[in-house]
C-alpha positions in Angstrom: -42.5 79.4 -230.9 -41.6 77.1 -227.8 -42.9 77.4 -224.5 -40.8 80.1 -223.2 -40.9 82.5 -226.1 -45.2 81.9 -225.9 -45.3 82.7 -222.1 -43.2 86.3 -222.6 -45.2 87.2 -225.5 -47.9 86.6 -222.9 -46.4 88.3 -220.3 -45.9 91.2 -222.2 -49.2 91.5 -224.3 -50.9 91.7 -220.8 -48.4 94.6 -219.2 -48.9 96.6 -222.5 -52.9 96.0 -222.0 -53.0 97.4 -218.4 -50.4 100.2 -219.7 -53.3 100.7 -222.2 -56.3 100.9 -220.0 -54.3 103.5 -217.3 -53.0 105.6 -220.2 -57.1 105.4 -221.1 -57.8 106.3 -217.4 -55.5 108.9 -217.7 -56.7 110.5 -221.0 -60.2 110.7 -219.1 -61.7 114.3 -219.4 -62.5 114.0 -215.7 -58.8 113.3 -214.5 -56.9 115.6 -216.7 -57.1 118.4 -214.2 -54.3 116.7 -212.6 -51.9 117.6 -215.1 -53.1 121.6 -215.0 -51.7 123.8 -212.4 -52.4 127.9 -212.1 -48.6 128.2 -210.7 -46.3 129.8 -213.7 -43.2 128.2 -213.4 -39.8 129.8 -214.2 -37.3 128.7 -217.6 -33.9 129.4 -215.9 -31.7 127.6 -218.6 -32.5 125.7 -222.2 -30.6 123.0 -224.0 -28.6 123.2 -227.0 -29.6 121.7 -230.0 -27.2 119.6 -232.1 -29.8 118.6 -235.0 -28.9 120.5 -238.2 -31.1 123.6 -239.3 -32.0 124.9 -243.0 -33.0 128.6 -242.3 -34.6 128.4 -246.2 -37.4 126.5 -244.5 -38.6 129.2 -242.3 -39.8 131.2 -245.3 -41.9 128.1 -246.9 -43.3 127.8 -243.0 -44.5 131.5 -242.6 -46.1 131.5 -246.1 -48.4 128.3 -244.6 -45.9 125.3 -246.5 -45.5 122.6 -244.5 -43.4 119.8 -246.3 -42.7 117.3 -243.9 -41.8 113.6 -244.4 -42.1 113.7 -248.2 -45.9 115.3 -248.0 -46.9 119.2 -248.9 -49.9 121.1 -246.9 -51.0 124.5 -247.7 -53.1 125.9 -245.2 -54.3 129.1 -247.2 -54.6 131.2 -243.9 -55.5 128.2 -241.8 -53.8 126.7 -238.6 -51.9 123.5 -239.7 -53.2 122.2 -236.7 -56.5 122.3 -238.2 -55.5 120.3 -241.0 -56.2 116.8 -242.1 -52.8 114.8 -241.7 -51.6 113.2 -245.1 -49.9 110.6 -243.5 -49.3 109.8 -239.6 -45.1 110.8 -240.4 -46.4 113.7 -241.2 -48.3 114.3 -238.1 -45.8 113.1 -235.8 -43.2 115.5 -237.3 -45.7 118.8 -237.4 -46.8 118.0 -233.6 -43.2 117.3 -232.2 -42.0 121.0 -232.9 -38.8 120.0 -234.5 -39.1 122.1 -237.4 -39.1 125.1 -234.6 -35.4 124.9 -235.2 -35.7 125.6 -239.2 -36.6 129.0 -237.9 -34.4 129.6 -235.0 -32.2 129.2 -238.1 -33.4 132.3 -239.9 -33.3 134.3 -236.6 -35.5 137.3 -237.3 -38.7 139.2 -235.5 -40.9 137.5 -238.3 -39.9 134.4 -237.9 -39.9 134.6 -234.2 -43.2 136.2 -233.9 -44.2 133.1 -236.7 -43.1 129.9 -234.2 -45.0 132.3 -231.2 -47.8 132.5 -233.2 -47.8 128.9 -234.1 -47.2 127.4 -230.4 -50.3 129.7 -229.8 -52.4 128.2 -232.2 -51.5 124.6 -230.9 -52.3 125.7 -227.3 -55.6 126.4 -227.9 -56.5 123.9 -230.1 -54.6 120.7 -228.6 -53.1 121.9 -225.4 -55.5 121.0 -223.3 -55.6 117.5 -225.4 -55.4 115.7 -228.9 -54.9 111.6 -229.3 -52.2 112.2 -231.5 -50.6 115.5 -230.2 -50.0 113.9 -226.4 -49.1 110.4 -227.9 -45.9 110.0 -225.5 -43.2 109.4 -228.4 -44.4 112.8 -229.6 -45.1 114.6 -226.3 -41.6 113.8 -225.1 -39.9 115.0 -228.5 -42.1 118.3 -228.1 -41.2 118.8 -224.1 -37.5 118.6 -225.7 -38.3 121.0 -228.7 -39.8 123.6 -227.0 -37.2 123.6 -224.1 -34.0 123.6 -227.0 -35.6 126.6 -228.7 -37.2 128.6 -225.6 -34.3 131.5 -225.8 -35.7 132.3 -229.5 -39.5 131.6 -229.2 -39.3 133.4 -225.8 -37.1 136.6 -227.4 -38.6 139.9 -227.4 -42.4 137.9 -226.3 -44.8 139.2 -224.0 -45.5 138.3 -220.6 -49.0 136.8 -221.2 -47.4 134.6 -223.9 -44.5 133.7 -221.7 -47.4 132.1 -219.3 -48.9 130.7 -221.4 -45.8 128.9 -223.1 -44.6 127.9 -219.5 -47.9 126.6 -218.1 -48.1 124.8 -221.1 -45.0 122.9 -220.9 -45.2 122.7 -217.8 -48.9 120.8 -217.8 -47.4 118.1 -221.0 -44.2 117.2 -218.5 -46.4 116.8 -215.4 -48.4 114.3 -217.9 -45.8 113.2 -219.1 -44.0 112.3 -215.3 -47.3 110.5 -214.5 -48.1 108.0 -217.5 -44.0 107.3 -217.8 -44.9 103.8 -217.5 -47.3 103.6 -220.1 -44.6 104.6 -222.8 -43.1 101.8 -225.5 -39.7 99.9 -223.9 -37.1 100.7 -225.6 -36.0 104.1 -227.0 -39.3 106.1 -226.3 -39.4 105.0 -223.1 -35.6 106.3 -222.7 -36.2 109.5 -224.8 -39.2 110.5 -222.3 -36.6 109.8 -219.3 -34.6 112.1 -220.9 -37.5 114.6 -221.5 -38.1 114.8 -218.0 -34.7 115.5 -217.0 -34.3 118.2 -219.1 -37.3 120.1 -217.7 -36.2 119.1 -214.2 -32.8 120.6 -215.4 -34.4 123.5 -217.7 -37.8 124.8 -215.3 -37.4 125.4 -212.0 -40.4 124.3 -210.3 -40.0 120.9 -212.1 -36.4 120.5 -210.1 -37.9 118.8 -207.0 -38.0 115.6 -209.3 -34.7 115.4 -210.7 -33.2 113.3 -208.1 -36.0 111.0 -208.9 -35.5 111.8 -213.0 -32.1 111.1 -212.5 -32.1 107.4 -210.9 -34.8 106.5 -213.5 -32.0 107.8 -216.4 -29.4 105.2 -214.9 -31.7 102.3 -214.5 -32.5 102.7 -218.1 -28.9 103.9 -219.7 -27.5 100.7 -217.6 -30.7 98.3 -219.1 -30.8 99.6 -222.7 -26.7 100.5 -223.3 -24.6 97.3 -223.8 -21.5 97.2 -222.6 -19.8 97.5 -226.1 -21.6 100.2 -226.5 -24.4 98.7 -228.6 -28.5 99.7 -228.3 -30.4 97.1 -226.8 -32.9 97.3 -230.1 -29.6 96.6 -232.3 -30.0 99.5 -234.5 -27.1 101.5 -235.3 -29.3 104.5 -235.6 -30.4 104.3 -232.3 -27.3 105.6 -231.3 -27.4 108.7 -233.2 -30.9 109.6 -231.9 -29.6 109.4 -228.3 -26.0 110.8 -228.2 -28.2 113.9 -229.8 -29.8 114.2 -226.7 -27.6 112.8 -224.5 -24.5 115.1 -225.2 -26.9 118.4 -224.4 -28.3 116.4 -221.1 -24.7 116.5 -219.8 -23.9 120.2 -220.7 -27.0 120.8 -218.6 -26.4 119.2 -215.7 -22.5 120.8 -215.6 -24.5 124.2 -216.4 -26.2 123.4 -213.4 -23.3 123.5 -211.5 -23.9 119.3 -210.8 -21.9 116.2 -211.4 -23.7 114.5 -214.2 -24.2 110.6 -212.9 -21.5 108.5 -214.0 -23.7 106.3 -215.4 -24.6 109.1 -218.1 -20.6 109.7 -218.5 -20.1 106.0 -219.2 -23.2 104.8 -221.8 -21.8 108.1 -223.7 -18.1 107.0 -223.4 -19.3 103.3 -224.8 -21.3 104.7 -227.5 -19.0 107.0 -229.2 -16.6 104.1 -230.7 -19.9 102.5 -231.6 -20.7 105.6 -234.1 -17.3 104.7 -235.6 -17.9 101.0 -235.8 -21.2 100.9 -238.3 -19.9 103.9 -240.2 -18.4 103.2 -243.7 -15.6 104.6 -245.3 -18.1 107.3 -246.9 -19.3 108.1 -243.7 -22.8 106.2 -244.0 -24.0 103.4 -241.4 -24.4 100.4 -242.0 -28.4 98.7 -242.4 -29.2 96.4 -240.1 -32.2 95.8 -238.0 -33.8 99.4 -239.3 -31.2 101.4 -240.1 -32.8 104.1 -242.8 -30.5 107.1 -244.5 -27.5 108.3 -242.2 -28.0 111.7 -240.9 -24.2 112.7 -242.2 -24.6 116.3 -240.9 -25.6 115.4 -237.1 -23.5 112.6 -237.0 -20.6 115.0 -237.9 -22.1 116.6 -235.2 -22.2 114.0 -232.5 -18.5 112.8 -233.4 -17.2 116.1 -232.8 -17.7 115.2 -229.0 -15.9 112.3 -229.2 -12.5 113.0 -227.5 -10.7 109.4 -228.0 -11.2 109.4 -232.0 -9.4 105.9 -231.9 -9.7 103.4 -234.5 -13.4 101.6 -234.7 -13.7 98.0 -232.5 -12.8 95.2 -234.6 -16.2 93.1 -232.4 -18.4 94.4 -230.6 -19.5 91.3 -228.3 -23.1 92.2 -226.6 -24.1 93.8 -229.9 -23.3 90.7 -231.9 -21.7 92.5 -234.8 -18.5 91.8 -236.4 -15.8 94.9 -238.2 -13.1 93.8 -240.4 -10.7 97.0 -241.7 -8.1 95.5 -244.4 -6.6 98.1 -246.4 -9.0 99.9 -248.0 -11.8 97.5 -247.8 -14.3 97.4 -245.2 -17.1 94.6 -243.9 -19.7 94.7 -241.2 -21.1 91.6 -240.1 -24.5 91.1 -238.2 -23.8 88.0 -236.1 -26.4 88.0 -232.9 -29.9 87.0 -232.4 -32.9 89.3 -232.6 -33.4 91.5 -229.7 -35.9 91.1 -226.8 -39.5 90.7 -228.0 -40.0 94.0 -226.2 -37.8 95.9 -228.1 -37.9 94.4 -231.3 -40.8 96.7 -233.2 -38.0 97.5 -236.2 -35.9 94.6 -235.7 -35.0 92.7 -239.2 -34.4 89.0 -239.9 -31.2 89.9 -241.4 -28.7 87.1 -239.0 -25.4 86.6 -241.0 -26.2 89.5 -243.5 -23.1 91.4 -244.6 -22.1 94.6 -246.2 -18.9 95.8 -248.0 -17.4 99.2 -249.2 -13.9 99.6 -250.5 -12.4 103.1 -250.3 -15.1 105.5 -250.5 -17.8 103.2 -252.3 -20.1 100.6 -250.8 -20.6 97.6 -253.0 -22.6 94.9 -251.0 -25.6 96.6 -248.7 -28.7 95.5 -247.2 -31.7 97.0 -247.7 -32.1 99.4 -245.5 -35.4 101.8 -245.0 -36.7 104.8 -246.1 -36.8 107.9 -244.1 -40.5 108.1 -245.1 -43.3 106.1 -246.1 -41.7 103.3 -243.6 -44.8 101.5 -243.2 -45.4 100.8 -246.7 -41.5 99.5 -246.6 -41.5 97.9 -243.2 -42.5 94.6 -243.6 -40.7 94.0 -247.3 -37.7 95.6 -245.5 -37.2 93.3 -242.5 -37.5 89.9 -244.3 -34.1 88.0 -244.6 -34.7 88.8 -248.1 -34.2 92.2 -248.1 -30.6 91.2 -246.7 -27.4 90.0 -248.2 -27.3 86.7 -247.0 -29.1 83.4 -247.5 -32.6 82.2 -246.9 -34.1 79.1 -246.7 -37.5 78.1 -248.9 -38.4 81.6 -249.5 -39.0 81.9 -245.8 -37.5 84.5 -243.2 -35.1 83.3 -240.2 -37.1 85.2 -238.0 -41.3 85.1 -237.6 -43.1 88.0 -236.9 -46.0 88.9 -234.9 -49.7 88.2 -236.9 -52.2 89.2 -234.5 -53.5 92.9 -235.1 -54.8 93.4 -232.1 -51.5 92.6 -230.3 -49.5 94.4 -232.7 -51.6 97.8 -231.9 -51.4 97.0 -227.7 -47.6 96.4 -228.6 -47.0 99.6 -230.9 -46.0 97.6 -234.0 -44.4 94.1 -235.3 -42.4 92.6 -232.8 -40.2 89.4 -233.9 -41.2 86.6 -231.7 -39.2 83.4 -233.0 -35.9 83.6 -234.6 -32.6 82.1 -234.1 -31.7 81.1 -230.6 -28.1 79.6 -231.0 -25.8 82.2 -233.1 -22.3 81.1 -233.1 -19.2 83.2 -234.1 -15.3 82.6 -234.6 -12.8 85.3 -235.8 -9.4 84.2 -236.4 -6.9 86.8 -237.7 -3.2 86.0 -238.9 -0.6 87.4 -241.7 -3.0 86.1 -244.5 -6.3 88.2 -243.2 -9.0 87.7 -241.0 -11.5 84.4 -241.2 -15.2 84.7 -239.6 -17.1 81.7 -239.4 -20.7 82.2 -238.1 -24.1 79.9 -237.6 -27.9 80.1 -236.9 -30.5 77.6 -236.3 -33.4 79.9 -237.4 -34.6 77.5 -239.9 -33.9 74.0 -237.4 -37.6 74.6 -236.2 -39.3 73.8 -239.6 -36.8 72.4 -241.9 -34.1 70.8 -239.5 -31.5 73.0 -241.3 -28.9 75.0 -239.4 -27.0 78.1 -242.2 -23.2 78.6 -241.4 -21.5 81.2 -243.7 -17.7 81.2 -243.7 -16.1 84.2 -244.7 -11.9 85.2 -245.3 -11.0 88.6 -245.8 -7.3 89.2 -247.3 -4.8 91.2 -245.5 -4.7 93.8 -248.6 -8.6 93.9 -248.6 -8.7 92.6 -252.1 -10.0 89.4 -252.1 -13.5 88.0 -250.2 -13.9 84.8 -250.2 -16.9 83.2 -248.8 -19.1 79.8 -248.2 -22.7 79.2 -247.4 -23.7 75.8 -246.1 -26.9 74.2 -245.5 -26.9 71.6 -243.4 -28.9 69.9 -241.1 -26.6 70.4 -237.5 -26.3 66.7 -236.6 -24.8 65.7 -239.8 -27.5 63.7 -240.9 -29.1 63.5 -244.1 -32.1 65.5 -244.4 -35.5 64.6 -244.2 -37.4 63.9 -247.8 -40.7 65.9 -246.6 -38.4 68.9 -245.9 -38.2 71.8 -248.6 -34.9 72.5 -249.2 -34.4 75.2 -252.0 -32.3 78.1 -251.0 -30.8 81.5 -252.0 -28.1 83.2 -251.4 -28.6 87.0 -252.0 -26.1 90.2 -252.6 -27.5 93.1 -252.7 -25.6 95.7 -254.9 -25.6 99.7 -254.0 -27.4 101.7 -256.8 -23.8 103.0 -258.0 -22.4 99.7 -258.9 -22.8 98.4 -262.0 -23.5 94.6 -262.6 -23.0 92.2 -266.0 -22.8 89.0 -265.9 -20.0 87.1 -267.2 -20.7 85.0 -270.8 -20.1 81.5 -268.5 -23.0 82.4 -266.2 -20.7 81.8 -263.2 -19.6 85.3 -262.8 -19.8 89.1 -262.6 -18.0 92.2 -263.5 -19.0 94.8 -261.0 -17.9 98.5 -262.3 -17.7 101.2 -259.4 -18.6 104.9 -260.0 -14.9 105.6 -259.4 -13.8 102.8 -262.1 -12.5 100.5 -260.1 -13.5 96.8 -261.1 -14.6 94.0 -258.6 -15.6 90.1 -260.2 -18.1 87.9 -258.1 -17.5 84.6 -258.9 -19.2 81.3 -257.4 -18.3 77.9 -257.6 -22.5 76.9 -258.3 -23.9 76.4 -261.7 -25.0 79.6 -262.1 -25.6 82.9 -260.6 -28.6 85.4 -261.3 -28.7 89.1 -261.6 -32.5 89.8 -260.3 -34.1 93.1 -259.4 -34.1 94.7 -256.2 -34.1 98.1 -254.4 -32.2 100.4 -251.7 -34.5 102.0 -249.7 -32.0 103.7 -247.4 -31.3 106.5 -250.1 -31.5 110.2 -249.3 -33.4 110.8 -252.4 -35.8 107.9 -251.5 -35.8 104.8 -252.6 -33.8 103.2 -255.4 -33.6 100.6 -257.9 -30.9 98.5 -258.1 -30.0 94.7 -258.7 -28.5 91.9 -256.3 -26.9 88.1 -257.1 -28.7 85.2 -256.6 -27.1 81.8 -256.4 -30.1 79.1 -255.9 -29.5 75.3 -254.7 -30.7 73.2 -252.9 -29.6 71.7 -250.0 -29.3 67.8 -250.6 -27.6 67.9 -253.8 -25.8 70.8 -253.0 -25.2 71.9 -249.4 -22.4 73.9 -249.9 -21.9 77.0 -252.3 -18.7 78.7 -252.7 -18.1 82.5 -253.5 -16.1 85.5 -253.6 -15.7 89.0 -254.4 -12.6 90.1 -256.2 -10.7 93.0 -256.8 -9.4 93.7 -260.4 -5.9 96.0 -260.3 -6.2 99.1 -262.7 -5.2 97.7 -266.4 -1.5 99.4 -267.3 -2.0 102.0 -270.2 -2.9 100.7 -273.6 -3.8 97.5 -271.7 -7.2 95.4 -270.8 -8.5 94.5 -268.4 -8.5 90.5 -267.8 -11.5 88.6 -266.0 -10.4 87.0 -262.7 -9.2 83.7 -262.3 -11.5 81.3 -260.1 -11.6 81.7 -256.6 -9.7 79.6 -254.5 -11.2 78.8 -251.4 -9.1 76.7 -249.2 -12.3 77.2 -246.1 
């Protein structure tokens, strides 16, 4: 790390400490009282909820089933709440309320009287307080779940219960109002904003702070939104997760007979081509820098609202990613440094990674992570392994934070080093589109600078590609310097891979039949194992290529992915010439 990069880690280990010792303070039995209030406040509106619903759930809820994130309680009679966790996802999802809307779903007086019955339960046990249960990432999802699905908890209920529901809420946002500094940057920090502007909006002796509410939203819309429409984190999922919340914020304020601030109007006007620029032809996101399954149903959802419905950006600029459409082939392109230390809990080493679908089938992926069990996946997952692109000595681009004790002030595994200098060119003309892209992640301890090179044809049947390693002022490189690299593809699950009789090749068959041939100017190329994690079903095995070389015999490695035309009837199909690559 240099000098800089030491003294903001610094900086920012000691602001999350004293964020720590007042969100301590504030936990104190004696100071809690602060939060309680005997005043019932009023519910004048509610938020809509754009997250998907399975009304079959509500039955496995009322018989005492709780199957979240890939685990199964029974309580026999018991209060889940009473229940030992079997894993934190599991906790996080159970004391967030979101399954509230699973039986909101099934609409009935059971299942009404069920989610009543339940809120009571976690009133008396953890209302008052719970380490867990008013963990700010889960309080502010709860303030928002509760609000969304008042109408149908608060249907046909009695008045004590309607008390008790709004004191309630109304004690976790007043908590949550005073220790809003103490919450993760980022997109906790932005999803409590939002919390608190929806029960500003939504309660109406919580509207006295909404001007306040409201100026905190744009500072943090104008910090955490690119211009292009990008998260600040630099996951595509990001945007999902907000436009979710943010599309129902500005129905409220119009509801409320008041302008929404432009600066809401614009971060969602920026992010909606965004949602069109990671998605692939089959509608999935691409997997960088923690990207896990797409939610296909909500984005649906989200896109709906989007009133432009033009074509995806070819770059986005601020974001650092790159989009090339040609035909029926489509590439995505991660071409920026890692995000600000701050920010970067889920960020991956993945710089110059790629992916690749054509028609309605992805053929080179990253990745990826599971939508549960992320921790035992999180640190396999972000390594510039786990990506389709090259590394350098077995070692990641990026270096990650060691220290346990600043990874639990700092709420997870920040990247602190990683490449500073990312360079990009796109040149387009009647022949397709060339991107030619660099890092110096590896300059620090091998004096080696990786540039990929990469032509797409203008029918979208013919990648070519080159990976150099090189150190950047043309010198030879140093004898004590390892210099063994590998170039990785990852395949998705569908394809199937066999490698050619010379060893140079591949014949990649797609579910739909279609043929593809990787071929490579290097000695040889390997077919190793390796996994998708991003799955709905979970994770999945699958295989990648591996071209190995090292750099002072071999700097330069030449590639590319090929598209075989249907054979004619009665015919065969012929293996692909080798790649010319005039880069």
């Amino acid at each position: 790390m240099t000098v800089a990069e030491r003294a903001r880690l610094s900086a920012l280990i000691g602001r999350r400490a004293f964020r720590s010792l007042l969100g301590r303070v504030n936990a104190h039995p004696l100071l809690r009282w602060r939060f309680g209030s005997t005043k019932t406040d009023r519910l004048v509106i509610a938020p809509q909820d754009l997250r998907t619903a399975d009304a079959t759930r509500a039955a496995e809820i009322y018989s005492g089933r709780f199957a979240f994130a890939g685990k199964v309680v029974i309580c026999d009679r018991r209060s889940p709440f009473e229940m030992t966790p079997p894993s934190d996802e599991w906790a996080v999802v159970l004391l967030s309320f979101a399954w509230l809307r699973h039986l909101r779903a099934a609409d009935s007086a059971i299942t009404r009287a069920n989610a009543r019955a339940l809120i009571d339960d976690w009133i008396n046990q953890q209302g008052g307080w719970h380490p867990v249960g008013w963990r700010l990432d889960i309080l502010s999802r709860r303030v928002i779940c509760w609000l969304s699905q008042a109408p149908f908890v608060l249907q046909d209920a009695d008045p004590r219960f309607y008390r008790r529901f709004i004191r309630s809420l109304s004690r976790q946002v007043r908590y949550l109002r005073r220790t809003l500094k103490e919450t993760r940057d980022g997109l906790p920090r932005l999803q409590a904003i939002i919390a608190l502007n929806y029960a500003a909006l939504c309660i109406q002796g919580q509207s006295g702070g909404l001007r306040g509410h409201a100026r905190r939203l744009i500072d943090e819309l104008r910090m955490q939104i690119l211009p292009d429409g990008g998260h600040i984190s630099r996951n595509p999922g990001a945007l999902i997760e907000l436009l979710a919340d943010l599309l129902p914020l500005r129905q409220l304020f119009s509801a409320r007979n008041l302008q929404p601030p432009q600066a809401l109007n614009n971060a969602i006007d920026r992010m909606m081509p965004m949602l069109r620029f990671f998605r692939h032809p089959d509608g999935n996101f691409g997997q960088f820098n923690g990207m896990g399954p797409t939610p296909v149903d909500l984005l649906a959802t989200v896109l709906a609202y989007d009133d432009t419905r033009g074509a995806p950006l070819s770059y986005a600029p601020h974001s650092a990613f790159h989009r090339i459409d040609a035909n029926n082939t489509v590439m995505l392109m991660d071409t920026g440094r890692p995000p600000p230390v701050g920010v970067s809990q889920e960020a991956h080493a993945g710089c110059l990674s790629f992916e690749l679908s054509w028609k309605q089938q992805r053929l080179v992926i990253n990745c990826g992570l599971p939508a549960v069990n992320k921790e035992n996946w999180r640190q396999v997952a972000r390594q510039t392994a786990a990506h389709s692109t090259g590394t350098l000595n077995d070692k990641s681009s990026c270096r990650f934070l060691e220290s346990g004790t600043a990874r639990k002030l700092l709420s997870g595994t920040p990247i602190v080093a990683g490449p500073r200098d990312v360079r990009s060119e796109r040149d387009e003309n009647a022949e397709g589109t060339l991107l030619r892209a660099s890092h110096d992640g590896y300059v620090d301890d091998f004096g080696i600078v990786h540039t990929r090179t990469i032509r797409l044809s203008q029918d979208g049947r013919l990648l070519d590609g080159e990976d150099s390693f090189a150190p950047p002022d043309g010198r030879a490189l140093s004898v004590n310097v390892g210099d063994e690299y590998a170039v990785r593809f990852h395949l998705h699950p569908a394809v199937k891979a066999n490698r050619l009789s010379d060893g140079r090749g591949v014949i990649l068959l797609l579910p739909d039949k279609e043929v593809w041939t990787f071929a490579t100017m290097a000695e040889s190329v390997q077919l190793e194992e390796s996994v998708y994690l991003a799955g709905t079903d979970g994770p999945r095995r699958t295989v990648q290529i591996v071209i190995y070389g090292h750099a002072r015999s071999e700097p330069t490695v030449r590639w590319s992915f090929r598209h075989t035309p249907p054979a004619p009837s009665g015919g065969r199909i012929e293996r692909a010439d080798e790649p010319e690559l005039p880069l």
